[in-house]
N, C-alpha and C positions, 0 to 999 in steps of 0.2 A: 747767428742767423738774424740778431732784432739788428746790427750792425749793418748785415746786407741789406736788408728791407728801409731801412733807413734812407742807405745809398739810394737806394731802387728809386724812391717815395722822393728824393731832395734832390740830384743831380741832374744838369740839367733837359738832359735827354728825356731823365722818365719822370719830371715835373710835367714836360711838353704833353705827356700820355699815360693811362693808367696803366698796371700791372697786365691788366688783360686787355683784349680787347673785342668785341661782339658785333653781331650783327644781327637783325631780326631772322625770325625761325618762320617761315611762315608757310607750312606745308601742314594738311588733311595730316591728321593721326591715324597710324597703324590699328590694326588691331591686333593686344597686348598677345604677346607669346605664352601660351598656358607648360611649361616645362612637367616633365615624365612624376617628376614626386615633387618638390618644392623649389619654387622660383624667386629671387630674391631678388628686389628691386624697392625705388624710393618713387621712379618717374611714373606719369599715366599713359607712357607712348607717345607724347607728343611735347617736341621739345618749342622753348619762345625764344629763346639766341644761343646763338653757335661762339662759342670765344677761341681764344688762342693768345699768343706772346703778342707784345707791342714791337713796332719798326725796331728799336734800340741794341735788339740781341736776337740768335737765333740761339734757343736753345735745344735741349731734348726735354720735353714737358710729358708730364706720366699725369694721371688725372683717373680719377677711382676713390668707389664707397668703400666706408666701413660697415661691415654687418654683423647681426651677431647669429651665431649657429643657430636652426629651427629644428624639434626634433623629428628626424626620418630624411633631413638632408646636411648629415655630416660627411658624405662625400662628394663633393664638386665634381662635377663630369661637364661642366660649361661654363667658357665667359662670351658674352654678348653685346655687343659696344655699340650705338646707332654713332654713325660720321657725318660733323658738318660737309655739305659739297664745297665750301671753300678750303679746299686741299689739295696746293700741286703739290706738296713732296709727299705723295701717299705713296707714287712708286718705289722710295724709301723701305716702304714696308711699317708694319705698325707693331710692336711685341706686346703681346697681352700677359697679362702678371697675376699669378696670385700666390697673396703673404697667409701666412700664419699670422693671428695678434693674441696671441692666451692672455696679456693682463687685460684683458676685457675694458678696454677704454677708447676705443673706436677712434683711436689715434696711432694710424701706421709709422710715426717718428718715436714711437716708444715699445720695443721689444717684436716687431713685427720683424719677420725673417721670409724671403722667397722660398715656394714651394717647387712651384713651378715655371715653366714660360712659353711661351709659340708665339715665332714670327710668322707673319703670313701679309698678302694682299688685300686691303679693304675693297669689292667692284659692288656692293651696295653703298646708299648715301640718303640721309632724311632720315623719316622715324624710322625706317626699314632696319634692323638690329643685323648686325655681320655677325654668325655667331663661331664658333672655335670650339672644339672637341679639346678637351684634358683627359689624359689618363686620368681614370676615378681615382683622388686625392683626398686622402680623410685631415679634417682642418678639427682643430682645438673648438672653444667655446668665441671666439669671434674670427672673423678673416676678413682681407682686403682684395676685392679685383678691381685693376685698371687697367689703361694701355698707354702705351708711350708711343712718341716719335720724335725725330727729329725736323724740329720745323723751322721757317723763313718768318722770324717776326715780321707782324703787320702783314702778313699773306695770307699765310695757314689758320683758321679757326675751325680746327676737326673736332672740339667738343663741345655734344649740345647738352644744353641746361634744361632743365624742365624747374621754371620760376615758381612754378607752386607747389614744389616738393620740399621736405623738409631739406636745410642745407648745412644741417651741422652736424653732417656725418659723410660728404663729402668734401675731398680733397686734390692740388691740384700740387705738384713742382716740377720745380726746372733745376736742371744741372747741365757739364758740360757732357754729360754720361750718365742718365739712369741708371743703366747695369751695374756702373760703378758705388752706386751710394744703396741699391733699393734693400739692404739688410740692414742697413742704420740711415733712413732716411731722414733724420733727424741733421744728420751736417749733410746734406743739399745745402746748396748754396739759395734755396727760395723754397720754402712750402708753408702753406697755410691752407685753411678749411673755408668752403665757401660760404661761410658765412661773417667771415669779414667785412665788414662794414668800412674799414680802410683801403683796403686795394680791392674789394668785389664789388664792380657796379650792378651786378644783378646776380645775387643770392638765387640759390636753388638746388637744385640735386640733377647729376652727373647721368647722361641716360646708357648708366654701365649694370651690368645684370649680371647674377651666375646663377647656374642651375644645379640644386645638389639632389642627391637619393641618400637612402640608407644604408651607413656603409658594410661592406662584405659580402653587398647583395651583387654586384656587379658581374657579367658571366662572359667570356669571352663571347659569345654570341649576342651581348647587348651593348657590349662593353662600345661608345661613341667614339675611340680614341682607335678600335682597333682597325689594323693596316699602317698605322701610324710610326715613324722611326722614334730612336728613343736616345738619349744622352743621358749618363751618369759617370759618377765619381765611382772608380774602380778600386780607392786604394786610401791610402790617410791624407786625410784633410783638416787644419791647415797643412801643406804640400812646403819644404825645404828644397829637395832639386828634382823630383824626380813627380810628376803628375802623369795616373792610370783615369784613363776614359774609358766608360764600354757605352759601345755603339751599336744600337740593337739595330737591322732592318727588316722587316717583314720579307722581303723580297730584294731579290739580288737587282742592284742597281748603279748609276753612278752616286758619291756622297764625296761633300767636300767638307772637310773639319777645318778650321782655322784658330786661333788662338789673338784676340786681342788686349791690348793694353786699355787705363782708362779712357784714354782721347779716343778710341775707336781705331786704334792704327795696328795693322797685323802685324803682332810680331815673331809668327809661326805658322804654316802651314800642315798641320800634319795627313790631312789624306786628299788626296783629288782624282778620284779615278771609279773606275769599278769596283764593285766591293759585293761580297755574295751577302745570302739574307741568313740572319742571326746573330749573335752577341760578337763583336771585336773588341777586343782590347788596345785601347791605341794608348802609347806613353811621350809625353811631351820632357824633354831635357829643358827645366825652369833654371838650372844653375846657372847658366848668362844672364838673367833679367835679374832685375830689383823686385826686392821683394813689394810687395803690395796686391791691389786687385786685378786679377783679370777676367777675363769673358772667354769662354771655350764658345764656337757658334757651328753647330751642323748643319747644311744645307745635302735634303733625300728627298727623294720621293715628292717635290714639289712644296715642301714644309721646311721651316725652317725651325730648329731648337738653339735654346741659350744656355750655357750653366754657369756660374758667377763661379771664378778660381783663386783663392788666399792663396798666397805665396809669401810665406814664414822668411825673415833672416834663418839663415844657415847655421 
């Protein structure tokens, strides 16, 4: 990575421009979201620049705190993201993440693992927080929320900063694939913590939030996530030829399953149609592909789910 960053920093594209690139923030502050039991955040509500990738590359850039567990909120049931308005590819979609990080070093490139994930549409922008329902998710003693997208460097600056928060516990990368790296975000091809002083020209904290409670306590009648479709692993993982999905729906609907490689390219289709409500088992034939990483992605009920698939040598 000090090799990429090197490139990044020396060649002459991104001499021309920094790592990031901003714009002034300059919108009235919200007022801050009080969440149900304990609300985790660094910002005040109100962000001073919006940044994103420089002209040079279009990456897929993830951007997200580290926090550490409070107690009476070791189960996450929200992430809540505020978006710069400079974002056309938000019809893209945006995936919101949250890791586990148990060595408690508030650094997602060392041992932090994905919990979760939900694609969805950002239609708020400014301090306004877009917020996202999780299945109640009990996290270790630290975790990471962010969000990813795919962006048009030198367009897109969908993440705002609040300059006078602390910024070294948040963090920002690019790959050619999030999905693909976010369990060892350590070999991305670019991450570092906004408090770099070499590639951050304006230091500060990420305005990305999550809302936890106390876990066990959660009741299907409070539960935030419920009506919500669901994707898991059905079967042994890492997977050699044979990958078991179940696909839960609250209600009988259309659902499309897809199975991607890491560049984002389908290389499966496995459901597109009607499908009644409750658990499916759907199995994917991986014995044609190379082994490595892929992305299962369900599209129900107006929500999108992700689940990251190893694919073992035979």
């Amino acid at each position: 990575m000090r090799l990429l960053l090197a490139l990044l920093l020396l060649s002459p594209l991104a001499a021309a421009q920094p790592v990031l690139v901003a714009e002034p923030a300059a919108e009235p502050p919200s007022a801050p979201f009080v969440g149900p039991t304990v609300e985790y955040a660094y910002d005040d509500g109100a962000a001073s620049v919006i940044i994103g990738p420089p002209s040079s590359f279009d990456p897929d850039m993830l951007w997200g705190n580290a926090f550490a567990t409070e107690s009476g909120g070791d189960e996450v049931v929200e992430v809540a993201v505020a978006f710069g308005s400079t974002f056309p590819s938000v019809a893209g979609g945006v995936t919101f993440w949250l890791l586990d990080d148990p060595d408690g070093d508030f650094d997602p490139r060392t041992g932090a693992t994905a919990l979760d994930s939900v694609t969805a549409t950002p239609d708020v922008f400014g301090n306004t927080f877009y917020r996202v329902a999780f299945p109640p998710t009990r996290v270790s003693s630290h975790f990471f929320v962010g969000a990813s997208a795919r962006l048009l460097g030198g367009q897109d600056r969908p993440a705002r900063v609040d300059t006078d928060a602390r910024a070294d516990r948040s963090w920002f990368f690019y790959a050619p694939d999030i999905a693909a790296v976010i369990d060892s975000l350590g070999t991305a091809p670019f991450g570092t913590r906004m408090d770099s002083a070499a590639v951050v020209p304006f230091p500060g904290a990420f305005m990305v939030r999550a809302t936890g409670r106390p876990a066990g306590t959660s009741s299907s009648a409070e539960d935030p996530s419920r009506g919500a479709p669901t994707l898991a692993l059905a079967g042994p993982h890492p997977a050699r030829s044979a990958v078991a999905l179940r696909v839960t729906l609250p209600a009988a609907g259309d659902a499309r399953l897809d199975v991607l490689d890491a560049l984002g390219r389908r290389v499966a289709r496995l459901a597109d149609g009607a499908m009644g409500a409750g658990a499916h088992v759907v199995r994917w034939d991986a014995s044609r592909v190379a082994a490595g990483v892929y992305v299962a992605r369900l599209t129900a009920g107006g929500v999108s789910r992700a689940l990251r698939i190893i694919v073992a040598s035979p």
